[in-house]
C-alpha positions in Angstrom: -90.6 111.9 7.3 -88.6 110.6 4.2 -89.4 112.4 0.8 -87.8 113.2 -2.1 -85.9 116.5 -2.4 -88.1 119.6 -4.2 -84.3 120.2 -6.0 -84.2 116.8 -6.6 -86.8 115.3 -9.0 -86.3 117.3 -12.5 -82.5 116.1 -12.7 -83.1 113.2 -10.6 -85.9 110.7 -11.4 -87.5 109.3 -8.1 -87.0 105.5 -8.4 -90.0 103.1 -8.3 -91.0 102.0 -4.3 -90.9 98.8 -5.4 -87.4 98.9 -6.1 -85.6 96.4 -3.8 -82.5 98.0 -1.8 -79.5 96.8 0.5 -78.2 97.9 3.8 -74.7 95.7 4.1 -73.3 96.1 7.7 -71.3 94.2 10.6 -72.4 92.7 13.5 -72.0 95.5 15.8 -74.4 97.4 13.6 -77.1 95.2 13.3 -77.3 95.0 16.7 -77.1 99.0 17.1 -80.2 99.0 14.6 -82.2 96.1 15.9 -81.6 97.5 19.7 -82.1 100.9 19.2 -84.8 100.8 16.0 -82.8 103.6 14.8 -81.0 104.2 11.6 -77.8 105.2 12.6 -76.9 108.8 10.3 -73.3 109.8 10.1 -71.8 112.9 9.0 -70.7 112.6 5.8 -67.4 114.3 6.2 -66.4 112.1 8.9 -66.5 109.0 6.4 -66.9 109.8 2.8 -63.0 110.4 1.2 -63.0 113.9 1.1 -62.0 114.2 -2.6 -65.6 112.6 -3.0 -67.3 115.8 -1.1 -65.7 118.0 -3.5 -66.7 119.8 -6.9 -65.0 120.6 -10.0 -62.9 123.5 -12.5 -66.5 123.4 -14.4 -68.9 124.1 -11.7 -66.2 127.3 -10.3 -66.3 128.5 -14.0 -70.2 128.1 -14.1 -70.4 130.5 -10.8 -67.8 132.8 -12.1 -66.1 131.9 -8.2 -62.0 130.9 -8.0 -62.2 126.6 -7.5 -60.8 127.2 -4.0 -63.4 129.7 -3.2 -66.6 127.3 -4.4 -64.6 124.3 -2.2 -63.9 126.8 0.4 -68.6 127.2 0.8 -69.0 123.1 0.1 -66.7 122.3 2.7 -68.4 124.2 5.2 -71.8 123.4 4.2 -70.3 119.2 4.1 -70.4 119.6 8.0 -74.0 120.2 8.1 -75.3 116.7 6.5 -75.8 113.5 7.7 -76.1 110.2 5.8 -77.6 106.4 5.7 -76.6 104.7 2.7 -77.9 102.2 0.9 -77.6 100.2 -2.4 -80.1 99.4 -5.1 -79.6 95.5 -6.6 -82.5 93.2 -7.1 -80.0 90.5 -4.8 -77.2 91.3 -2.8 -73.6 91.4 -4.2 -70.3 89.3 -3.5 -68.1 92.4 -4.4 -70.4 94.3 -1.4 -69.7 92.0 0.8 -66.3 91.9 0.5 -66.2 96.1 0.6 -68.5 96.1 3.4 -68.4 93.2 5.4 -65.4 91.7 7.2 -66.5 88.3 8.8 -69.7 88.2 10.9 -72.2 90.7 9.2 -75.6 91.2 7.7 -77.3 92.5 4.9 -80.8 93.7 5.3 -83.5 93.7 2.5 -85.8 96.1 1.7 -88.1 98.3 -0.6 -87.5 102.1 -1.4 -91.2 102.1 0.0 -90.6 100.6 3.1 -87.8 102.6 3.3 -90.3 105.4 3.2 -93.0 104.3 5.5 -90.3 102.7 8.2 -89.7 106.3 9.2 -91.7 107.6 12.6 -89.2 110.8 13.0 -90.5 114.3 12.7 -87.1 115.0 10.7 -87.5 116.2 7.0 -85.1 113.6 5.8 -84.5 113.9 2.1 -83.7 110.6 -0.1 -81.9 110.2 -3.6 -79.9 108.0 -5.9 -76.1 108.9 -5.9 -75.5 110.6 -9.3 -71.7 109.3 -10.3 -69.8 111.8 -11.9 -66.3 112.7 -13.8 -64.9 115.1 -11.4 -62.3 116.3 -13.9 -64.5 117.0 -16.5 -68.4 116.6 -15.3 -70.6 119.5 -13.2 -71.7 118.3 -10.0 -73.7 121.5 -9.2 -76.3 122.3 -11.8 -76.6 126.2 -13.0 -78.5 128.4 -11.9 -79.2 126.8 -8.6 -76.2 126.8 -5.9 -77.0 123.8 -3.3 -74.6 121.9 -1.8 -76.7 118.8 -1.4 -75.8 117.9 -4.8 -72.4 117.6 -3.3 -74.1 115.1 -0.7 -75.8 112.4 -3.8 -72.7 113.0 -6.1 -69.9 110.4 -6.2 -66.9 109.9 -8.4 -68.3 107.5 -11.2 -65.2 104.6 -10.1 -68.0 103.7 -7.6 -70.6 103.6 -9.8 -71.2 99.6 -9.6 -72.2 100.6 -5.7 -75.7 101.8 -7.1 -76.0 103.5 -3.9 -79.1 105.6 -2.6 -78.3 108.0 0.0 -80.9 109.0 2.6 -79.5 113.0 4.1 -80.6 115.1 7.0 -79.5 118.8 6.9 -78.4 119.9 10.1 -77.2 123.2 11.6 -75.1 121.5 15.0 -71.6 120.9 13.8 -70.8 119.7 17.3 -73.0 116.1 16.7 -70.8 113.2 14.5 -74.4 111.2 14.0 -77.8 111.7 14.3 -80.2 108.8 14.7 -83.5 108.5 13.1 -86.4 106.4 14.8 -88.1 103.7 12.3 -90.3 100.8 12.3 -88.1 97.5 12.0 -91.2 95.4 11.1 -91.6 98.0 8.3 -88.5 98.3 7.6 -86.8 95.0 7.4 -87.9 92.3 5.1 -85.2 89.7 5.1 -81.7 89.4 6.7 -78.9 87.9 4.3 -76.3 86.0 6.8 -72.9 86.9 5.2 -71.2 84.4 3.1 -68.0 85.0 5.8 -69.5 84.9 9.0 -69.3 82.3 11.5 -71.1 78.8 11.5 -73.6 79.2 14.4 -73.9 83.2 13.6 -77.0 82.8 12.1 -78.5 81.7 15.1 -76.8 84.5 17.3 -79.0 86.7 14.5 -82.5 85.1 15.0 -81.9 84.9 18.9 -81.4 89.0 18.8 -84.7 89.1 16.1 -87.0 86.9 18.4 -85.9 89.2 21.5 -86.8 92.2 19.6 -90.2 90.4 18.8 -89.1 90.6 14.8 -89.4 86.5 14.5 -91.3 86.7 11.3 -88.8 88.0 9.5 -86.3 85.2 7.5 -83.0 85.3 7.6 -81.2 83.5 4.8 -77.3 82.3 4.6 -75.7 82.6 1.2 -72.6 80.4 0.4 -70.5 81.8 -2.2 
């Protein structure tokens, strides 16, 4: 099940489930998701830049550790996590598609609710808001407590714009590069947003691979930019 992190909700606020949320990917994705009704969870180290993963001179001081000794525990620990992203926007974003999305591609539409409820795992996966930080200056582990999930929802603030919210599984294998989580696509899914740079008759190739999956109620729009 999804739920917000113990750790979490003091420094974090849990947003409202209302709270509409984006999931830009390409083609080849979409049709992993919509095939396999599984969100696809990727180990963070094998795609997050690894001076993201990282902590600062502030957060070593804090712990009374040497920087490289702190780094040295994180970036074992960084192995251990898996993550789905997403990004929170009340409409979808032409600067996202253009970072996400190169030609044919997607964006799917949801709620932090159905979010939630989509999930049919038996996996304790945790959920959070990225927290965008100065990493010269800001402390991305809060004292007393040292957890390296905050690593896992902290980002360097040039990102910030992304609103992202990071869905993260903790787990102990570090022979697996994903995981994938079971969900419930008519939960899940509320609209699918054609990208503005995909093909003329792709739209089509996108409601033929809904009907087959028996997800025709769901619109898909096109957006022209």
């Amino acid at each position: 099940m999804i739920k917000y992190h113990k750790d979490l909700i003091q420094a974090i606020p849990p947003l409202d489930e209302s709270t509409v949320i984006w999931r830009y990917m390409d083609f080849r994705k979409f049709q992993y998701l919509i095939h396999q009704s599984k969100l696809y969870f990727a180990r963070i180290d094998r795609f997050i830049k690894q001076e993201e993963l990282s902590v600062s001179e502030k957060d070593a001081y804090n712990y009374r550790l040497s920087y490289e000794e702190l780094l040295s525990v994180c970036e074992r620990d960084n192995k251990r996590y898996f993550v789905n992203c997403w990004s929170i926007a009340d409409k979808d974003e032409s600067f996202m598609w253009d970072k996400f999305v190169q030609g044919d591609g997607v964006a799917i539409k949801t709620t932090i609710g159905s979010l939630i409820r989509s999930d049919i795992s038996d996996k304790n996966i945790n959920i959070s808001p990225v927290q965008y930080l100065d990493y010269g200056k800001d402390s991305v582990l809060p004292v007393p407590e040292l957890n390296s999930f905050w690593i896992v929802v902290s980002k360097s603030d040039r990102f910030k714009e992304e609103h992202e919210l990071r869905l993260f599984y903790h787990y102990d294998s570090l022979n697996a590069d994903h995981i994938d989580i079971p969900v419930c696509l008519k939960t899940l899914v509320q609209e699918v947003r054609i990208s503005p740079y995909s093909n003329d008759d792709f739209s089509n190739t996108v409601k033929s691979i809904l009907d087959k999956a028996g997800l025709v109620t769901i619109p898909v729009s096109e957006l022209h930019i």
